[in-house]
Structure formats: C-alpha cells, structure tokens
N, C-alpha and C positions, 0 to 999 in steps of 0.2 A: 639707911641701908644703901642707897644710890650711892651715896659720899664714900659708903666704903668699899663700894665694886669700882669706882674710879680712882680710889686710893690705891687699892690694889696692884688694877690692871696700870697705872702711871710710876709704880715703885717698878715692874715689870721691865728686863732691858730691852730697849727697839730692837728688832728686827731688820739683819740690814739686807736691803735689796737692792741689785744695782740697775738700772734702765741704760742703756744706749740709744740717745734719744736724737732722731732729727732734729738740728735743729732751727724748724720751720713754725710758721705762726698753727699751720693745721694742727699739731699735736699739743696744742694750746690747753688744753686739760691739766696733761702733766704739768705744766708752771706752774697753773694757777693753782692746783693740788699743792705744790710745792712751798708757792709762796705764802697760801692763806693757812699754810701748817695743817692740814688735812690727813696728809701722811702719817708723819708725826701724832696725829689726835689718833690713828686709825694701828699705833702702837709698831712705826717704821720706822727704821733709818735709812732715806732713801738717799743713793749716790748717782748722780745726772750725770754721763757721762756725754757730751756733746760730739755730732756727727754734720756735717753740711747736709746730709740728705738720707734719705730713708733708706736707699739701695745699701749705703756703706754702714750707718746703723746695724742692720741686718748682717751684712759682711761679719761684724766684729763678732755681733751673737753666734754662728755659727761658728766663727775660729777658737769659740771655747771663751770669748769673753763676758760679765754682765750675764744677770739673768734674763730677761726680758729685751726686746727692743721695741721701737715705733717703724712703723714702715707704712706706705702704701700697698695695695693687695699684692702688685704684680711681680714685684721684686721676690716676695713670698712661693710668688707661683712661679718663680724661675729658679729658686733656690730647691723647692721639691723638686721640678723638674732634673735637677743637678744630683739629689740621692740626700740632699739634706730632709730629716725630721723636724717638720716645725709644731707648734701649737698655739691658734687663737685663742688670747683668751677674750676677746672683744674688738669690734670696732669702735673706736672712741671719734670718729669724726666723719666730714661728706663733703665733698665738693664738687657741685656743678658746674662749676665754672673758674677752673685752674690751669687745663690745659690751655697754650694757646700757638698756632704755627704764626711765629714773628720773621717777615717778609721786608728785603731791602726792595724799593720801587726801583731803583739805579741798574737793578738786574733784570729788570724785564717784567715786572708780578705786579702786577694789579688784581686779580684773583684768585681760586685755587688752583685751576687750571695752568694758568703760568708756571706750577711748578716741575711743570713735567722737565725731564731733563736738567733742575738744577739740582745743583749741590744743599744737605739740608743738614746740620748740624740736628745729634741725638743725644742722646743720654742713653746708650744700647740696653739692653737685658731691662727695662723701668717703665713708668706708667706713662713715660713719653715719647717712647716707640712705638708702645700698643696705643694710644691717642694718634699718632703722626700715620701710623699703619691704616686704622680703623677712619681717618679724617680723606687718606688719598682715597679710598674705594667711594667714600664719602661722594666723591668728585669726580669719580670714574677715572685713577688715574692704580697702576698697580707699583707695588717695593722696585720692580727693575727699571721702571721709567723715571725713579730718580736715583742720586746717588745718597746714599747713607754715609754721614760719616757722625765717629763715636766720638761725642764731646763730654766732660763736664760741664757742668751749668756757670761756675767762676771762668771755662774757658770760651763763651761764649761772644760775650760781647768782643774781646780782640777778635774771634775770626770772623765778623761779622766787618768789622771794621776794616782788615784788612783785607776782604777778598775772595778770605779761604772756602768759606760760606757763602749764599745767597739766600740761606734762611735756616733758621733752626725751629726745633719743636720742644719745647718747654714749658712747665711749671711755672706757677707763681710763687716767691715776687719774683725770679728772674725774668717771666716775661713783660711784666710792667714795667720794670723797671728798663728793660731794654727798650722798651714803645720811649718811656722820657727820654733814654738815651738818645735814641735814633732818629725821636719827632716824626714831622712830616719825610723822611726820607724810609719810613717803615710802615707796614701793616702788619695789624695783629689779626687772626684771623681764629677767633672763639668759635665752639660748636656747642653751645650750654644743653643741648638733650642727646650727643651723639657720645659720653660718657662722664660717668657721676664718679671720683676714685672715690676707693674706701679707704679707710687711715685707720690703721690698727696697732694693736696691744699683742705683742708675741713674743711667748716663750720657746724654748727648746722643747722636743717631744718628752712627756711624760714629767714637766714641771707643774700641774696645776693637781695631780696625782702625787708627786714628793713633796711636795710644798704647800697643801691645799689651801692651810691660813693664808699664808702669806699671799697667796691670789687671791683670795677673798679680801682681802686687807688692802691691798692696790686697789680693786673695783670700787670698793666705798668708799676711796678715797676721790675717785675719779668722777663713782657716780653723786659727789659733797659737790665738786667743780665744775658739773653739768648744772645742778641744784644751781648753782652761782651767777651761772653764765643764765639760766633762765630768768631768777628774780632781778636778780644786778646786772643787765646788760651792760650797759656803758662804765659800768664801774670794772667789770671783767675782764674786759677791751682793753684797757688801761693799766691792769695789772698783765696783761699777757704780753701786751707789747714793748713792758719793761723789761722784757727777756731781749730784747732783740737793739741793734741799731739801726738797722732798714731805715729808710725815709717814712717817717712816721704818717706820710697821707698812705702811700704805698699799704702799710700794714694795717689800716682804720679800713682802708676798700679792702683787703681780704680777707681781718678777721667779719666784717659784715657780712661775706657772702659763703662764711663756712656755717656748719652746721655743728654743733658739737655735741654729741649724745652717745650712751655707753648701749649698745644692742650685737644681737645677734641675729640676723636673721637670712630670710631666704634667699634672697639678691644677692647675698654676698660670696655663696656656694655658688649660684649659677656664673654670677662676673668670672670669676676663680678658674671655674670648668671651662669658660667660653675663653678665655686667656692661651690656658695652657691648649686647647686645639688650634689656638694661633697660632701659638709659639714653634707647635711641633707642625705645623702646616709651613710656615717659614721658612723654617730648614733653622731656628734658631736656636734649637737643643738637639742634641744627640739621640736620646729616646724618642721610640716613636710607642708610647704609653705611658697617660698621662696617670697618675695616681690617685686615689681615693679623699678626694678634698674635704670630704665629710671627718675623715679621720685626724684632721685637721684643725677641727673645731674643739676645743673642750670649752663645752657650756653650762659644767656642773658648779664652779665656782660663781658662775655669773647667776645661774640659773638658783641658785642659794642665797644670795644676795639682793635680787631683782625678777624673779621669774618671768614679771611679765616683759622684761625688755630681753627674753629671749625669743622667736618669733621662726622658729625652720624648724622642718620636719626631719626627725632622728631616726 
C-alpha cells in the first residue's frame, strides 16, 4: 500500500515554484534542499532564481516576479514600510555574527570612536544600516556625526581602496573577505550580541492562503535540509558551499557560525517592530505608521507541518 501512495503521488506533475534566492551561504537550506532532491521528493519543480543579496531578491518579488523570496528581516520591514504586502512563511536561518563595520587604519580609526566624522560606506534601506545605525549609538556616536553614503556590497572594496570611503558597514562574506583584502591596513569591528539578523522565507500577501500545498511543500522541504544540516554537519557544509565560488575558508568560517532552522517565533515580531520605529525615527521612510507585523506572519503552513517550531503569541 506504501508503494502505491508513492507510485501515485511520483506519476503526479511537480509543482512549479519559483524562489528569488540571495545568493548568500545564510540561505543555505534552500541549496541544500535543492541539491539533496528534497524539493523534488516533496512533489516541486523548484526554479532558483539568483540575486547578489536579499534586499534585491526581495526587490524582484514585489515587482510581480517568482513566488517566494529569501531576504534578511529588515529589507522586508522597509518594503511594508513602502505599502508593499508581504508574507512570512518562516525564518530559515540566524546570524550572530555577520555584521561587521570594516575600518581603513590610514584614515585615522583605531576604534569606534574614530568614526565620528568619517565617510562610512552602506547598503541604505538593509540589515546594514540598521547594524551600522544601532553599532554608532553603541559607541555614543549619532547618524549626523558621520556621513552615509549608499554602496552596493561588489562596490565596496574599490571605494575603500580609492579613498571614496574610510569605512563601510557590511555583511558577510563581503566583510571577511575585505579584512583579507585589506590586512593589517583594516579593522573589522564585530558586535556578536548588539544584533542577531533573521533570514527568511517570503511570499507575497495572501500566498500561503492561495497556495497552501505548495507552502506546505517548500517547508518540508526545508525542514528535510535542516534534518541534514543537524545529522550531517560537515557533509552539509560541503554541499552548501558548492553553490558558491567564494574563498572556500571564507565560506567553511560562515557556514560555521550560521544557524540553520525552519521557526517562527517571538523575537522575530519584536526585531521587525523595533526596525521599523527606527526606520521611521530616521527620517528613512515617508510614513510615520509602522504596520501590523503580526499580519505579516502566516504560520498556518508551518504550524501544519511542524507546530512545535512555531513559537509567538497569535
């Protein structure tokens, strides 16, 4: 009888779903989902559509591309801010220690302090403004005592080299990999408890209600590559970072220090809320009325699939 509920359901046509996927080692689930045929076992045809980073990922989902995308929270929490509808359908990941404010010594910066007054390469409206934001106050220094300016992460290293910069605030691997760059002519300056990002699974508003299989069917797919990453560490490692060409120590020190599990829970609302009263404290979005981040959350796919790794109050 087994044999013939999998005969069945495998004569059955996939299911195609499309992801707009960072593509960063954080969102390491979805490869490894990918590559171990997870998807595919879970009756998808899943299409990876590749983004440099979670903010532009996200970008594409809203202009009506892909169902789904991967992002960090905060990009999410500027996109509501903006009048877009989104929907969690999970956090698939965690990082303690990603941000990092990467400092040329030849400018003056031996500390945090030094930065007052310089010029600090960003990634504007992303989880590296609100890290670079929440790092100055850190230090007792405020957003007008230095100057902001809006980089990509690939634009990075040139204006650091030429000048344009005296320090930027970014992500990993950009910023390890700018510390090799830069050697002894740089400081990286980590804060591993001044914020954790969350790295999530999002749809458009009202996809996990039109679609509900198919959200259900991604999560098990995910929560198969979680399972993976628990029993098979090192083997996991190894298939994730075949996604990538990074400098393969680069990518062994970050998939270590990520976290990779499918949940929902209450940390995630409040980060979300404490954002967006940044944001709108700023002066970084037009609204001054943040929106209902709970409505935000759809945790009935998840909560059908795994209930106990849903974990916030409804």
């Amino acid at each position: 009888m087994a044999f013939g509920c999998a005969e069945r359901r495998s004569s059955q046509p996939l299911e195609p779903v499309t992801i707009e996927l960072a593509m960063l080692p954080h969102f390491s689930l979805v490869h490894v989902a990918e590559a171990r045929g997870y998807f595919r076992e879970e009756g998808l045809a899943v299409t990876l559509r590749p983004h440099q980073f979670g903010k532009v990922a996200l970008a594409s989902l809203t202009a009506g591309q892909g169902d789904l995308a991967t992002s960090a929270e905060t990009p999410l929490v500027f996109a509501e801010l903006s009048g877009h509808r989104l929907s969690i359908l999970a956090s698939i990941g965690l990082s303690r220690k990603n941000m990092a404010v990467v400092a040329l010594t030849r400018a003056g910066i031996s500390g945090p302090g030094d930065l007052k007054g310089k010029r600090i390469g960003v990634t504007r409206a992303s989880s590296g403004e609100f890290f670079l934001d929440t790092f100055l106050l850190r230090h007792g220094l405020e957003r007008r005592e230095v100057r902001f300016l809006d980089l990509r992460p690939e634009e990075m290293e040139g204006a650091l080299a030429s000048g344009r910069v005296d320090a930027v605030a970014t992500w990993n691997p950009t910023a390890l990999l700018l510390q090799r760059r830069f050697g002894d002519q740089a400081l990286s300056f980590y804060e591993d408890e001044l914020y954790s990002e969350t790295l999530l699974l999002i749809g458009r508003r009202g996809f996990a209600e039109q679609r509900p299989e198919a959200a259900r069917r991604v999560l098990r797919a995910l929560l198969k590559a979680e399972g993976y990453f628990q029993d098979h560490p090192e083997e996991a490692r190894r298939v994730a970072a075949a996604a990538f060409t990074a400098d393969p120590v680069v990518l062994d020190a970050m998939l270590r220090q990520l976290v990779f599990r499918v949940r929902l829970d209450q940390g995630l609302l409040v980060l979300m809320e404490e954002e967006a009263r940044w944001a709108i404290r700023a002066g970084l979005v037009a609204t001054q009325v943040a929106p209902s981040y709970l409505e935000t959350i759809a945790a009935d796919p998840l909560a059908s699939v795994r209930p106990d790794a849903v974990g916030f109050i409804r």
